[in-house]
C-alpha positions in Angstrom: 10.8 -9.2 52.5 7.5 -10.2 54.0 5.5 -9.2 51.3 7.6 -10.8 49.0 7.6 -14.0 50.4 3.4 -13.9 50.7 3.0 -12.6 46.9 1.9 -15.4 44.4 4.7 -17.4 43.0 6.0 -15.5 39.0 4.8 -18.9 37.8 1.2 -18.6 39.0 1.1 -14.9 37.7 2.1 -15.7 34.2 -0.4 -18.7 34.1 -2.9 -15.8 35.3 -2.2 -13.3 32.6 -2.6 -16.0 29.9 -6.0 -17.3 31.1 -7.3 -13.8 31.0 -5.4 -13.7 27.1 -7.5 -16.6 26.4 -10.2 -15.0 27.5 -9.7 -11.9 25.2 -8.8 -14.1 22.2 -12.4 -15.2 22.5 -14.2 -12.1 23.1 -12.4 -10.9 19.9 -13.8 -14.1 18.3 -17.4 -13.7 19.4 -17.0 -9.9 18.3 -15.7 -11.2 14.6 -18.9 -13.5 14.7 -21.2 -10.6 15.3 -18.8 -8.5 12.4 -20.1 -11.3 10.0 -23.7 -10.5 10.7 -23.3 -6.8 10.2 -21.7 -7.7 6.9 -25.1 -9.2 5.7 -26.9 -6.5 7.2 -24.8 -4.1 5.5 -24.6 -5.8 1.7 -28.8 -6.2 2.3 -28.9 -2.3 2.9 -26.3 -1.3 0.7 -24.6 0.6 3.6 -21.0 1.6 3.2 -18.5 -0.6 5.3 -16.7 2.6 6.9 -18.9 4.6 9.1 -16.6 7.4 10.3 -18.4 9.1 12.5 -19.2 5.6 14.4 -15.1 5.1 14.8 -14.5 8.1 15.9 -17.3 8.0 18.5 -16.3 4.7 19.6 -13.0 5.5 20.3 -13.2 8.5 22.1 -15.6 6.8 24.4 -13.2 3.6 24.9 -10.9 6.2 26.1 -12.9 7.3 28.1 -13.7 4.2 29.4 -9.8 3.4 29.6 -9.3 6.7 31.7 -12.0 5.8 34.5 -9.9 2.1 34.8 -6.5 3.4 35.1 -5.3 2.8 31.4 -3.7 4.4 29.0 -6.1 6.2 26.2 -3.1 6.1 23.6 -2.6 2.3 24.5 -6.5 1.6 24.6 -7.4 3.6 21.2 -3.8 2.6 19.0 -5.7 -1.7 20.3 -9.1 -0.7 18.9 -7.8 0.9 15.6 -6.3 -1.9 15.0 -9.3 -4.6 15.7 -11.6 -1.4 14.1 -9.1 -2.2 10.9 -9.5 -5.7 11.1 -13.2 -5.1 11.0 -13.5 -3.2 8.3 -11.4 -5.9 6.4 -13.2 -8.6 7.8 -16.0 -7.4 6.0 -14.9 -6.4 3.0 -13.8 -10.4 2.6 -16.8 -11.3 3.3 -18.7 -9.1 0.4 -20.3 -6.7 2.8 -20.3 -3.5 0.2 -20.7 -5.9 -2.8 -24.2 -4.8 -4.7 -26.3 -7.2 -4.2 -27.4 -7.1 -8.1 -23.3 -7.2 -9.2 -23.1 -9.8 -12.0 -19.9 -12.5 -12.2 -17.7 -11.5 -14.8 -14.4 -13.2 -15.9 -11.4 -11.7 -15.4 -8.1 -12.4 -17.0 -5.0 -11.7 -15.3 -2.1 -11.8 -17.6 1.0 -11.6 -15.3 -1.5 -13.6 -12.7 1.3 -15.1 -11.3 3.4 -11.9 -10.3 3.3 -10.2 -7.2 0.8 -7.7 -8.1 -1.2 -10.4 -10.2 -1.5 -12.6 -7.7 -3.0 -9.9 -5.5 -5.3 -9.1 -8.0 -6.5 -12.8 -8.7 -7.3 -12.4 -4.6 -9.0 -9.1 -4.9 -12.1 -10.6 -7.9 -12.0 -14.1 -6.9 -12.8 -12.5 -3.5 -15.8 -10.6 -4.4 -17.2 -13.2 -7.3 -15.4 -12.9 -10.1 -14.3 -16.2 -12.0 -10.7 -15.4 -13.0 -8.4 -16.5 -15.5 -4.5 -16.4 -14.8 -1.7 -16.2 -17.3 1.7 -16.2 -17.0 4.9 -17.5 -19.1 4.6 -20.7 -17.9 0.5 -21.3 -18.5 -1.3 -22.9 -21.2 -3.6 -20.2 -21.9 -2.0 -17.7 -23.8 -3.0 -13.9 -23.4 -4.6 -13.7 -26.7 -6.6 -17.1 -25.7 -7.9 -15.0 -22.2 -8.3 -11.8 -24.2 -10.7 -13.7 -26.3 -12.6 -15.4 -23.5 -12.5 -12.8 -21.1 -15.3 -10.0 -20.0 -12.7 -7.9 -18.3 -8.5 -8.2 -19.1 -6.2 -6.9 -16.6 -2.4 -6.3 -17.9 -0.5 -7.1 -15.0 3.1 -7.0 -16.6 6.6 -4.8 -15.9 6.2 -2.1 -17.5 8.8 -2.1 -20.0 6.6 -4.7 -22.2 3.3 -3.3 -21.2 3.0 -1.6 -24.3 3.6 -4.9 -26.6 1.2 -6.9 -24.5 -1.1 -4.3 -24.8 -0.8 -4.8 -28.8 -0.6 -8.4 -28.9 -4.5 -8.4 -26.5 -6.4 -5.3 -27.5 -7.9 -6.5 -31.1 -8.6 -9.5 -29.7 -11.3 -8.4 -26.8 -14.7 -7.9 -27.6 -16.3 -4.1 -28.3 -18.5 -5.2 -24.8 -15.3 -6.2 -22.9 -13.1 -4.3 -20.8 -9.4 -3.5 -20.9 -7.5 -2.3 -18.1 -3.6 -2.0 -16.8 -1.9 -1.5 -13.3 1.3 0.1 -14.1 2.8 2.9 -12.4 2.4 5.6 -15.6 -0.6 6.1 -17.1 0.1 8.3 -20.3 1.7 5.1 -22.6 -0.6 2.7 -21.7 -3.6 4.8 -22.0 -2.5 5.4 -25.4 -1.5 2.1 -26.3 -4.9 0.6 -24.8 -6.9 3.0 -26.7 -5.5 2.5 -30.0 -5.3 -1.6 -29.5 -8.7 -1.8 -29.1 -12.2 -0.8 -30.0 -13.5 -2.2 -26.3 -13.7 -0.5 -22.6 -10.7 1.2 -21.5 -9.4 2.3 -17.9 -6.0 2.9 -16.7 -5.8 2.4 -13.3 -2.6 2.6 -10.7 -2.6 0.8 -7.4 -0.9 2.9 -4.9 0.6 0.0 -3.1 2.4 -3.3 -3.6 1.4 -6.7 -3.0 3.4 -7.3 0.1 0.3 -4.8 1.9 -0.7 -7.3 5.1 -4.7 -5.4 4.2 -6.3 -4.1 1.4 -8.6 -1.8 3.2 -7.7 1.9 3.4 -5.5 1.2 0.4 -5.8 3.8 -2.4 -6.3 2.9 -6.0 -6.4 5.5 -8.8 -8.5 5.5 -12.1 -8.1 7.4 -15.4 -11.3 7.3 -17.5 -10.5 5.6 -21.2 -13.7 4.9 -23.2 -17.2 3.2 -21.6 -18.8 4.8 -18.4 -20.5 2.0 -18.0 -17.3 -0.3 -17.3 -15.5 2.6 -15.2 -18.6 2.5 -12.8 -18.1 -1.0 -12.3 -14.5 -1.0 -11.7 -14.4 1.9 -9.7 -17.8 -0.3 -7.5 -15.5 -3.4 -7.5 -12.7 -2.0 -5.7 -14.6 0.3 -3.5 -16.4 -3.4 -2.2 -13.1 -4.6 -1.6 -12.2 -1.9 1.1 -9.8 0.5 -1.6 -9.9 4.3 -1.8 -10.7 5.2 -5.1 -9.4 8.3 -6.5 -10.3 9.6 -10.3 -7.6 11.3 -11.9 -6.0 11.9 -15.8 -3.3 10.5 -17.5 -1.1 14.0 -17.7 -2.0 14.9 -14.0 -1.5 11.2 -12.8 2.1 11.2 -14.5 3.1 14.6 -12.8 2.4 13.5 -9.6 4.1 10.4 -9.9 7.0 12.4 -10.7 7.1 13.8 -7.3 5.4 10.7 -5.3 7.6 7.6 -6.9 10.4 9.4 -8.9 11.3 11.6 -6.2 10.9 10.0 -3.0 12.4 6.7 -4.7 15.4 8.8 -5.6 16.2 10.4 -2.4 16.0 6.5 -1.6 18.7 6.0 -3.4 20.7 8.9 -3.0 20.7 7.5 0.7 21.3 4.1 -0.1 24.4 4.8 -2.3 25.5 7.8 -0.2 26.0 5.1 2.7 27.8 2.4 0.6 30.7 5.6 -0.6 30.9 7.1 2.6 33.3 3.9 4.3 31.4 3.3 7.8 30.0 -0.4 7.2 25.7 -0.3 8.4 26.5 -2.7 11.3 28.8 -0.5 12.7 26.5 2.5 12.7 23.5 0.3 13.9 25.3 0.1 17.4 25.0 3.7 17.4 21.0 3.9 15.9 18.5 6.5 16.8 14.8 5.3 16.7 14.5 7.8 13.5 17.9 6.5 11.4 16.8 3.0 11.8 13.0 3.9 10.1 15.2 5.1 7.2 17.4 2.0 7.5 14.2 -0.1 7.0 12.8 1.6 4.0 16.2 2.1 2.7 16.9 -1.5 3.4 13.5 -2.3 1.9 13.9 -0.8 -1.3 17.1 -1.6 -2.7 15.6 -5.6 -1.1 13.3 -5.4 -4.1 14.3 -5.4 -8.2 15.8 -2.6 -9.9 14.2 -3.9 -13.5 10.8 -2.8 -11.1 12.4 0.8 -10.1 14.4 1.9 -13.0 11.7 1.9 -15.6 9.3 3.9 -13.0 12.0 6.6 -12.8 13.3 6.5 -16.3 10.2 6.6 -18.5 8.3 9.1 -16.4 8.6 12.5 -18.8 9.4 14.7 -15.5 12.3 12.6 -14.2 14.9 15.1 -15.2 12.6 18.2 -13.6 12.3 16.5 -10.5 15.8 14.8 -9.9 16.8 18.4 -11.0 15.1 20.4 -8.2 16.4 17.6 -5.8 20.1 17.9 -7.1 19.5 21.6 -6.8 18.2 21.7 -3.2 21.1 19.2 -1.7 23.7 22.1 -3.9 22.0 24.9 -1.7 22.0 23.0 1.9 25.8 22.1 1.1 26.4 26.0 0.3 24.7 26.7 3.9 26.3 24.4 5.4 29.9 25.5 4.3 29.2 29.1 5.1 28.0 28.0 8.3 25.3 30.8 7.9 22.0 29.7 10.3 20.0 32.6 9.2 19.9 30.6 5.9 19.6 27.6 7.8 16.5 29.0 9.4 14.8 30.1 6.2 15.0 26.5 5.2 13.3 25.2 8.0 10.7 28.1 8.0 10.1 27.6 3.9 9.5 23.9 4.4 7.4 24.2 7.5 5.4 26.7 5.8 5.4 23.9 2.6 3.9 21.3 4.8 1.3 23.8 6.7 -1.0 21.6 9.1 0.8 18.6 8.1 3.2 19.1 10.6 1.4 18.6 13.5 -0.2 15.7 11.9 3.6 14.3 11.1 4.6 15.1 14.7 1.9 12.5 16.0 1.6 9.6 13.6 5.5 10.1 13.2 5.4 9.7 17.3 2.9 6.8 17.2 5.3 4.7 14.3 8.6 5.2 16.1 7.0 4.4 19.6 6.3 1.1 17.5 9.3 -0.1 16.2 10.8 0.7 19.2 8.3 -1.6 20.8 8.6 -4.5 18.2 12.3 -4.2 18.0 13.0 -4.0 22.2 15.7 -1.4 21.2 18.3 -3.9 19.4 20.1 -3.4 16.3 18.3 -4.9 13.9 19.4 -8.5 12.7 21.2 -8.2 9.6 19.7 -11.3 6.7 19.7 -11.8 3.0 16.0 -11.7 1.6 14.7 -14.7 -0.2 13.9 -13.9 -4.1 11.0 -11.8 -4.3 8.1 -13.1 -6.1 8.2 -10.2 -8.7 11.8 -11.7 -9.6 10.5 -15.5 -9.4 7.1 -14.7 -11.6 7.2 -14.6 -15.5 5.3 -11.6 -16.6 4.8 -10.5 -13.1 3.1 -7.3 -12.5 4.7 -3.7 -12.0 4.1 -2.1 -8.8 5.2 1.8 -7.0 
């Protein structure tokens, strides 16, 4: 009771702790000052923004450093990938991987007003580029932009991608680019190269525009016509902090077929499997485990967005019936297991998909580990409030653009 009455009052503690805050909010703001020089140093130099080896240097000595001080190296190394992160993005705003002999071009956006448009009007007006955006409700038409423009991005759902395609491609110059972002690549390839007689590149952002950084995002290309105009893209996004990754329409379309039609199925499957099955979500949110309420969120998450964005995804890619297949045909094996009650089987499962994911899952183990340690963090261990989402923008935006 002595001690207690000779400690500092809670009130004088607190005021402590956020003195010492303030005093780390402007370390972290002298630290972004000297990221803004290496940015120029970098862009003079043409060095890459991302120096891996560096990172993973840095961090092992800062847990090092938070070992000898009686901190935890998880704690210490999750804080500085996350100001590493900001870095990295810091400088990619500020040009840092730009060439310095990269010319301004204008680029039109048609569907600039869409989620994924307005991300991309973000991404060139960033680095440069003087951009043009069209939507339903502007008074530059497409065909105006496709005239005027050096580079035309369609930025549209993908169910009139196709006609937009048309209505723009005779209309750009042979010296001009034309480009999509829609989630298959084989139709508007096709459509792109017949519209036009100028540059063609299909590319697919693997993200959507509600992504809080673009850096570390990936973004895939597929080759049309004109080198010359692929180097540039794929240099423009690269400067911005993306992943670039070249692929073909065919192979692009495949994969999709297992990355966005299956995984967005077994979404659904979920979703609608827990509307039939009578127990309401509240109810089963008092009884949560960290792992059922991840699901709940991206669950939650997807059927919060549009189905007019989903259901042409699914039902124009030319696999959907292959891979809903083998899904409908794995879920009619587990339920036979399950009713025979035979764990052998049940084994073999778990041994066959183990063996699927090889190394993966220890990798899945950790970051799985590190994400659920997080939302139990951000969410103190409550059910999650239950809310009705405002209108997305993709639903509030004209020709807004199609997104995985």
């Amino acid at each position: 009771m002595e001690h207690l009455g000779t400690a500092r009052p809670l009130e004088a503690l607190r005021a402590s702790i956020d003195a010492i805050d303030r005093d780390l909010l402007r370390l972290l703001s002298r630290r972004m000052a000297i990221v803004s020089e290496v940015a120029d140093n970098k862009r003079g130099r043409s060095v890459p923004i991302r120096d891996l080896e560096r990172e993973r240097r840095i961090l092992g000595e800062r847990r090092d450093q938070a070992q000898e001080l009686g901190l935890s190296p998880d704690m210490v190394e999750s804080l500085f990938r996350r100001i590493m992160l900001a870095s990295r993005d810091y400088q990619a705003s500020l040009r840092a991987q730009v060439p310095v002999e990269m010319e301004s071009q204008t680029v039109a956006i048609l569907g600039g007003k869409g989620g994924m448009g307005q991300m991309l009007v973000r991404l060139f007006g960033d680095l440069g580029h003087a951009v043009l955006v069209v939507d339903t409700d502007t008074n530059m038409t497409s065909v105006q932009a496709a005239k005027a423009a050096d580079v035309v991005v369609v930025s549209v759902p993908i169910d009139v991608t196709e006609e937009v395609i048309r209505e723009v491609g005779p209309h750009l110059r042979e010296d001009a680019l034309l480009m999509d972002v829609t989630s298959l690549k084989g139709m508007p390839m096709e459509a792109m190269m017949a519209a036009t007689k100028a540059s063609v590149v299909g590319t697919h952002p693997m993200f959507g525009p509600g992504v809080h950084t673009l850096t570390g995002q990936r973004v895939l290309l597929c080759r049309g016509r004109g080198d010359g105009w692929f180097d540039w893209l794929h240099s423009v996004f690269s400067a911005r902090g993306l992943v670039v990754s070249e692929t073909d329409a065919a192979t692009h379309d495949d994969a999709m077929a297992v990355v966005q039609v299956l995984n967005h199925f077994r979404t659904q499957v979920l979703g609608l499997a827990l509307t039939k099955y009578g127990m309401s979500f509240e109810k089963s949110m008092e009884f949560t485990s960290p792992v059922y309420l991840l699901e709940s969120y991206v669950t939650a998450r997807h059927f919060a967005q549009s189905p007019d964005l989903y259901g042409p995804i699914e039902m124009l890619n030319p696999r959907w019936r292959e891979v809903t297949g083998a899904f409908l045909e794995a879920a009619q094996e587990l339920v036979g297991i399950l009713d025979r009650g035979d764990r052998d089987a049940f084994r073999n499962v778990y041994e066959n998909v183990r063996e699927f994911f090889g190394d993966f899952t220890e990798e899945a183990l950790e970051q799985s580990r590190f994400l659920v340690d997080r939302l139990i963090e951000l969410t103190a261990g409550r059910a999650p409030t239950v809310v009705s989402p405002p209108a997305s923008s993709t639903e509030k935006a004209g020709i807004s653009g199609d997104r995985p």
